[in-house]
Phi, psi and omega in degrees: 000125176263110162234166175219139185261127169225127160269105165315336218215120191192153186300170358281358153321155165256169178119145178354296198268333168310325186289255200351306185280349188278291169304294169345269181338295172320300187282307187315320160335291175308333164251009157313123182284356190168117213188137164217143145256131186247130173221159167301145190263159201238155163289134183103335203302316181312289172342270202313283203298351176256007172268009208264134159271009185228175188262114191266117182244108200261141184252126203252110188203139148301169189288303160286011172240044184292315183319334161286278183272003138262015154327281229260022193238292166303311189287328193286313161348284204280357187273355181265332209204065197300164193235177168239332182218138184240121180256134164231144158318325188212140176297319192300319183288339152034279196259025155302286174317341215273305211284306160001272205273015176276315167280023188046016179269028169190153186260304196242170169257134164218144188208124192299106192250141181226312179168288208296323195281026180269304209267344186281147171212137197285337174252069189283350181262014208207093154333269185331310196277318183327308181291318180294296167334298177284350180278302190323280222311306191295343186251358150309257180351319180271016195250013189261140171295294163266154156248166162191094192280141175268004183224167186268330194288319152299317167286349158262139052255315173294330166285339156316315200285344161108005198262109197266153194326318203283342168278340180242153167217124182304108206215107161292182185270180179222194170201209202202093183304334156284055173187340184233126173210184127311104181267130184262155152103336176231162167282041177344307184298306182285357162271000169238006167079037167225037179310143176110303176332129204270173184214084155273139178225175186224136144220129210190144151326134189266084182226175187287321166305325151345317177069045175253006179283305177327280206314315204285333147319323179291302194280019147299273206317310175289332173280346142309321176271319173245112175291315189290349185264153170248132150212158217246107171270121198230146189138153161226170178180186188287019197235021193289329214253331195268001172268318197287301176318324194271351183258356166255331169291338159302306176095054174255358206296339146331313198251356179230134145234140172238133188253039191031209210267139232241105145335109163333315174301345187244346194303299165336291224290334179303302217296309164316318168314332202260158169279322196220152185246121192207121169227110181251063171340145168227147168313058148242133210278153032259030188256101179209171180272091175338297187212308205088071183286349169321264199358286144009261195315314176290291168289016187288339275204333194070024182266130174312148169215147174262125170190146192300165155283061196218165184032202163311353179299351169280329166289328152231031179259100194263132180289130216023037141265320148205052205184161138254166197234121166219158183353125134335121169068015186222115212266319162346268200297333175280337158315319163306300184301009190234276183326325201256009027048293166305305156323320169239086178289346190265344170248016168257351161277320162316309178326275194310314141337306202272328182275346172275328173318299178313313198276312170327294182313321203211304219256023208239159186298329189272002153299302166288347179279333160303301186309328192271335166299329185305323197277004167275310192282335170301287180356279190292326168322328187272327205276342166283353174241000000 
């Protein structure tokens, strides 16, 4: 099987879809009979690509206009070097794929759905351009073989969309169990001074979606039932200073620490430190949580984790399993759900037992990179027959 990926959004950038596209890539390499990748080119970029075993063609494009001003980059590519699939990471690159398969240098289009770029529109201010945008978008779409949404909360939005059940399959995110575990053998807490400690923690860009404005609401009611808790927010963003002003209008400055933006290399050691994991993201579209592979990461880590019921988040909490789901916007109830966590360490070590389990079995990237080849290789098998 020959394919070319193409991506907006690819390292040494951070984010959801970069990690997707990053993992992703990686294991279809490896069972490809011939793989290229096209991403916008980046400073640094070069690093990342040559630790690479596959062929990296970087396009000097802003990211969302890969689809565009690297057509003619790309088509001269497949026209040398036809594909049986060309995956895009994101439906905007498209008519890449659209030009492909008209000129016969690619057989099928598949494209990879997460959420948020369902709901975006760059001309929210311009009636007329808004409307041409969703006509683009929506005639992009019919023109794809496969979907592959990483959430149920994505697979009804592509059927908003007119994208029928037989095109699509749901292959959630993952994580890398080797990188996110359980440390045994040391005292965290007490190497971060934080012995005693009840420990939540968060990480995430620091925006109002996000919801870490919930928790610091949340936590007078909780620090009545629990004295001993902390929590530790770690990421930064433009909402750093309007968290920090609620926590002084709280009388939390005690009771919050921010550890600005926390070295990859280190991210393990927060997950380990915390009793519990909690981002209860809230929905407005067009801004919303595809799936949260943080979660992922955490309970890769053995940890419980806490997140609203919104978006993808359901896809990747399974509720009272490994996790909890609790109200969009309701600081009550995620106040309960963090007590009732405390109160039953046995059964908040299940949880956390159980989402590590989970990512071993099913949730981990070389699990989902078989799965999404298997369902490449049915593909081409049905269509071919």
């Amino acid at each position: 099987m020959k394919i070319a990926f193409i991506t907006q959004d690819f390292p040494p950038e951070h984010g959801g879809i970069q990690t997707y596209s990053y993992e992703v890539a990686n294991r279809l390499a490896l069972h490809a009979d011939d793989f290229v990748l096209f991403a916008p080119d980046k400073p640094e970029a070069q690093v990342i690509d040559q630790a690479l075993n596959y062929d990296v063609i970087r396009v000097k494009s802003r990211n969302e206009l890969l689809g565009w001003t690297g057509k003619s980059t790309i088509d001269k590519y497949l026209n040398a070097r036809k594909v049986d699939i060309v995956f895009h990471a994101q439906w905007q690159t498209i008519p890449v794929g659209i030009l492909a398969k008209r000129k016969a240098n690619a057989r099928y289009i598949i494209v990879a759905a997460h959420a948020r770029e369902y709901f975006f529109n760059p001309f929210k201010k311009n009636p007329l351009l808004r409307k041409w945008y969703e006509n683009h978008k929506r005639k992009c779409l019919q023109q794809a073989d496969l979907f592959l949404p990483v959430s149920q909360f994505t697979a009804d939005t592509l059927s908003e969309y007119g994208i029928k059940e037989q095109k699509q399959v749901i292959v959630i995110n993952g994580t890398n169990p080797a990188q996110f575990f359980p440390i045994k053998g040391r005292n965290l807490k007490k190497e971060f001074g934080r012995e005693g400690q009840f420990i939540i923690f968060s990480l995430c860009r620091l925006v109002h979606r996000k919801g870490m404005d919930i928790i610091l609401n949340a936590l007078p009611e909780i620090i009545r039932k629990i004295s001993n808790v902390h929590y530790i927010i770690g990421g930064t963003g433009p909402y750093e200073a309007e968290l920090k002003n609620q926590c002084q209008e709280l009388g939390l400055k005690d009771s919050v620490t921010f550890t600005g933006k926390i070295p990859y290399k280190d991210l393990n050691q927060y997950y380990n430190l915390c009793d519990i994991f909690c981002m209860p993201a809230r929905a407005v579209l067009p801004d919303v949580e595809g799936f949260g592979i943080v979660f992922l990461e955490a309970n890769a880590a053995g940890k419980a984790v806490i997140g609203s019921d919104t978006g993808g988040i359901p896809s990747a909490i399974l509720h009272e399993e490994t996790g909890l789901l609790v109200e969009t916007e309701n600081p009550n109830h995620l106040a309960r759900a963090i007590i009732r966590l405390y109160e039953d360490d046995t059964f908040r070590n299940q949880l956390g037992e159980n989402g590590r389990l989970r990512v071993m079995n099913e949730a981990n990237w070389d699990a989902i990179g078989l799965r999404i080849f298997e369902s490449l290789k049915g593909l081409l098998n049905k269509l071919t027959d």
